[in-house]
C-alpha positions in Angstrom: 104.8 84.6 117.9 105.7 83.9 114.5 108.5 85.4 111.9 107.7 86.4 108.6 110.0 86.3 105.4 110.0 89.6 103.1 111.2 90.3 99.3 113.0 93.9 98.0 110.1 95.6 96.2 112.3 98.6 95.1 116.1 98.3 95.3 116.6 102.2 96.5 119.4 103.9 98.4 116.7 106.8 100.4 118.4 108.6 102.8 115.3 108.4 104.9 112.8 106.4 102.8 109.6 106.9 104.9 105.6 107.0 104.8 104.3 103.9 102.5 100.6 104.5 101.1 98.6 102.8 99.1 96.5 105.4 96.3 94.4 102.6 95.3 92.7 105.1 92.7 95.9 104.6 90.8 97.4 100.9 91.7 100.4 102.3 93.2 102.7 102.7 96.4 103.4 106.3 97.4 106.7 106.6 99.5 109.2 109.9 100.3 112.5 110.5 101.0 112.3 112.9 103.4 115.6 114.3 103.4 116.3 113.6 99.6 113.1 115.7 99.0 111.5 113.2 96.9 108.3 111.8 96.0 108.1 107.9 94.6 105.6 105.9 93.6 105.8 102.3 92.6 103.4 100.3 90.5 104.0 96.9 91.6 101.8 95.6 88.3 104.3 96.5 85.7 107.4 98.0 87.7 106.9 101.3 86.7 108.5 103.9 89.2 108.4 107.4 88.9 110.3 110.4 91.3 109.2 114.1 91.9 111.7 116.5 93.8 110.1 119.1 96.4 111.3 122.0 97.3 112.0 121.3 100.8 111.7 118.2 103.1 108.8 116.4 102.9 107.4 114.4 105.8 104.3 112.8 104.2 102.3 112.3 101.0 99.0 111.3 100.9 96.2 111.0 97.7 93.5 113.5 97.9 89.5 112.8 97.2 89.4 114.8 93.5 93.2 113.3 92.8 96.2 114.7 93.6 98.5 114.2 96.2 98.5 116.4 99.7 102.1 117.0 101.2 103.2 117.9 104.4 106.0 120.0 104.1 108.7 121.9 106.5 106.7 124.9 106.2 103.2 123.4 106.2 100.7 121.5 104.0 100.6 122.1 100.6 98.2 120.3 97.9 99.5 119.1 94.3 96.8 119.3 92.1 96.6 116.2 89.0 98.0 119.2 86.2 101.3 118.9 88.7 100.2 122.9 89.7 101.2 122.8 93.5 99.4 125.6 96.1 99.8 125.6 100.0 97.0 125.2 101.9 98.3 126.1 105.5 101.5 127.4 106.1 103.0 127.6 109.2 107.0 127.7 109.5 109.0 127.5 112.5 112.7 127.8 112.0 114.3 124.7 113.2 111.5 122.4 113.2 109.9 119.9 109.9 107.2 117.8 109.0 107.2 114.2 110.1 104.9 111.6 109.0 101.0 112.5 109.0 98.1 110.0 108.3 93.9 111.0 107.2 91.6 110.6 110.0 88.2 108.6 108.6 86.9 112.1 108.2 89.1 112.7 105.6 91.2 115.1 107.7 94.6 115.2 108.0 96.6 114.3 111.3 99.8 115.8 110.5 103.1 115.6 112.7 106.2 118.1 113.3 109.3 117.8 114.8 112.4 119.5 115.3 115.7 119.2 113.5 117.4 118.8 117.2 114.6 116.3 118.1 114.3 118.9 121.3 111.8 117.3 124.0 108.4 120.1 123.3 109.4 120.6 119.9 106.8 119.1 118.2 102.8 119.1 117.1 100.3 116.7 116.0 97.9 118.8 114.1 94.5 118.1 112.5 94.3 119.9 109.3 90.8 120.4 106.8 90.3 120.9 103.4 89.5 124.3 104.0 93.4 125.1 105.4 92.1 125.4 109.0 94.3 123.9 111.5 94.1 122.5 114.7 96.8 121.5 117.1 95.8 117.9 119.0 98.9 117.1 120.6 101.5 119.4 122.1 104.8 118.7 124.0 106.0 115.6 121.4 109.3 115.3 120.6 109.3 113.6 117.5 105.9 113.1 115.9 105.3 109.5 113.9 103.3 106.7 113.5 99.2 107.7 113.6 96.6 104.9 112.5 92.8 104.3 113.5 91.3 101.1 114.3 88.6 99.7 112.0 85.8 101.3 113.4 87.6 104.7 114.1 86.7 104.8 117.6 90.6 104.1 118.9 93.8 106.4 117.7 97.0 105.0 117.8 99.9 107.0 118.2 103.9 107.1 118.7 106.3 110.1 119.9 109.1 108.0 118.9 111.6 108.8 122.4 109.0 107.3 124.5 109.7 104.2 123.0 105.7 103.6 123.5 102.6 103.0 121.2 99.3 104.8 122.6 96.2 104.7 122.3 93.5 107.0 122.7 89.5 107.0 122.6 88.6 108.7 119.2 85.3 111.0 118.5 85.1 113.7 116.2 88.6 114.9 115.7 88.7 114.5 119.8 91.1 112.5 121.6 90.9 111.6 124.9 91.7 108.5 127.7 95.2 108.4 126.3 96.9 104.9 127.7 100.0 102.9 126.4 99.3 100.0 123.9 103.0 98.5 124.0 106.4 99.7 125.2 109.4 99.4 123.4 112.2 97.6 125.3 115.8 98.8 125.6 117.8 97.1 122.6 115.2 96.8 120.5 115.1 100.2 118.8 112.4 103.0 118.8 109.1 102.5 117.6 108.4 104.7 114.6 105.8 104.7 111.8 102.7 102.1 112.3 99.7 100.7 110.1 96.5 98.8 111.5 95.1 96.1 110.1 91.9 94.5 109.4 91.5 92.2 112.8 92.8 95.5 114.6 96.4 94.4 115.1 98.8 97.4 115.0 102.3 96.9 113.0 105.3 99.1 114.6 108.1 99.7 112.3 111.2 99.3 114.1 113.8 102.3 114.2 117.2 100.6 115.0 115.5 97.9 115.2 115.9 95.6 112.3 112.3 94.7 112.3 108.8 95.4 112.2 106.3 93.8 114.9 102.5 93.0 115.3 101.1 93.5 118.6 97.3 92.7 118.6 94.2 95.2 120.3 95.3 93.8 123.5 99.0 95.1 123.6 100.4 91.3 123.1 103.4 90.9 120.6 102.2 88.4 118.3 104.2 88.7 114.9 107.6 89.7 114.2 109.4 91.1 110.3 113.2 90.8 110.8 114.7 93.3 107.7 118.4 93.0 106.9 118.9 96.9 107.9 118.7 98.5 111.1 116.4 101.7 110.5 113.2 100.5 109.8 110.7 103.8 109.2 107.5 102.7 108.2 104.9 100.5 106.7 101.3 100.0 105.4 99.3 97.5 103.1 98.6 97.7 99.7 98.2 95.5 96.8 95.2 93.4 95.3 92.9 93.1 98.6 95.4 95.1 100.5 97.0 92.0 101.7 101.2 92.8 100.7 102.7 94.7 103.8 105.3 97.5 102.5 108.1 98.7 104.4 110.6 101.7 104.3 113.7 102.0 105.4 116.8 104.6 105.8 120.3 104.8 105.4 121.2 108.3 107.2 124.0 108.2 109.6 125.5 104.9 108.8 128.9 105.3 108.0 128.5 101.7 106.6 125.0 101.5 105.4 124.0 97.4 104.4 123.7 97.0 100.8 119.7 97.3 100.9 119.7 100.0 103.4 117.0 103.2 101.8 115.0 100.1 100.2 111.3 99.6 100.5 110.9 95.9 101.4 107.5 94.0 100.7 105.5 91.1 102.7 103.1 89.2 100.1 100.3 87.9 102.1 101.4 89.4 105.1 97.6 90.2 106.6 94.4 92.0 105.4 95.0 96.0 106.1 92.2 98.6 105.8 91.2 100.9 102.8 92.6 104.1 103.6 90.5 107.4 103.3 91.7 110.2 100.9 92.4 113.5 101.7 89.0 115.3 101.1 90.8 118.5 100.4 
């Protein structure tokens, strides 16, 4: 097991910085403030940073297929068209409960996750969601929906309901999932596992939630790599960059009554690994 160094991409003070992308249509990182109802992105070329408020919390953005960004939202999924014109394409609120985190399946579909405020046990959904607005619930019974990813061939999911403290996997066919096993278990002290990426070689990275860190564990379940982060809720990361080799990560600063100085900042690995192009919302 080896320990990786990190830089500060974007000096930020997110009250719960979350869901890294990389648009590669555009050459930028797409990030959210889930809480602080924002949208970022982050050209790492020239600097460049830009911020767009939503009208409520936002637990994911995503690039679409025709451009665009897809968000899911408290109330549901909605779709922001290039002009900035925003429509909803499935609505669906449930007092008490918002979107958290979401990911697009290699069919262009996209998996998106719910939880409630309370983080009640049952509270929560895993949903796979079509261009056309038609929604289908995958998971029930989850506390507190997060990290989704697919391995390179798309024939494994990988999943995390963060109080489990576990990463699953399951056999992946057609929007089905089935055989659904644990991956890698979280010990006590070490935080919750929350958002996750997969790489090229099928290793899955596990961001960290009062953890300090992020970790590699390869298709086996074996802890191989290991990001220590000078701040203790670590949400979230993915690859971007030329040839998707810099590993971004998101972090939060909610609840600390004496957030570290780089707390809410999105941290950056150069070279970190090879990750895989990510599909686009075909919606």
């Amino acid at each position: 097991m080896t320990t990786t160094p990190y830089e500060v991409a974007v000096r930020a003070e997110a009250e719960l910085g979350e869901g890294p992308t990389w648009d590669a249509a555009t050459g930028r990182l797409l990030w959210i403030d889930i809480l602080g109802c924002r949208v970022h992105t982050y050209d790492p070329a020239t600097g460049r940073r830009t911020v767009r408020r939503t009208e409520q919390h936002v637990g994911a953005v995503k690039p679409r297929a025709d451009g665009g960004l897809v968000l899911n939202l408290r109330d549901g999924v909605g779709l922001l068209d290039p002009d900035g014109g925003f429509r909803w394409l499935h609505r669906d609120p449930v007092p008490g409960r918002r979107a958290n985190d979401a990911a697009v399946a290699p069919d262009g579909s996209l998996w998106a996750g719910t939880m409630r405020y309370d983080e009640a046990p049952g509270g929560g959904t895993l949903s796979r969601i079509t261009g056309d607005g038609s929604a289908e619930v995958v998971l029930d019974d989850v506390a507190v929906s997060n990290g989704t990813g697919w391995s390179p061939d798309g024939r494994l999911m990988y999943y995390i309901d963060s109080p489990t403290r576990r990463v699953d996997v399951f056999d992946h066919a057609d929007g089905r999932l089935s055989g659904r096993r644990t991956l890698a278990e979280i010990e006590d002290g070490a935080g919750f596992p929350d958002g996750l990426t997969v790489d090229a070689d099928g290793c899955v990275w596990v961001a960290l939630w009062q953890g300090s860190a992020v970790r590699r564990y390869t298709p086996e379940g074996r802890l191989d790599r290991v990001i220590e982060l000078p701040v203790p809720l670590v949400t979230a990361c993915a690859f971007g960059g030329a040839g998707l080799s810099d590993l971004y990560i998101t972090t939060a600063r909610v609840g600390l009554t004496e957030p570290p100085a780089l707390a809410g900042s999105v941290f950056v690995v150069p070279g970190a690994g090879k990750g895989i192009a990510q599909p686009a919302f075909q919606g």
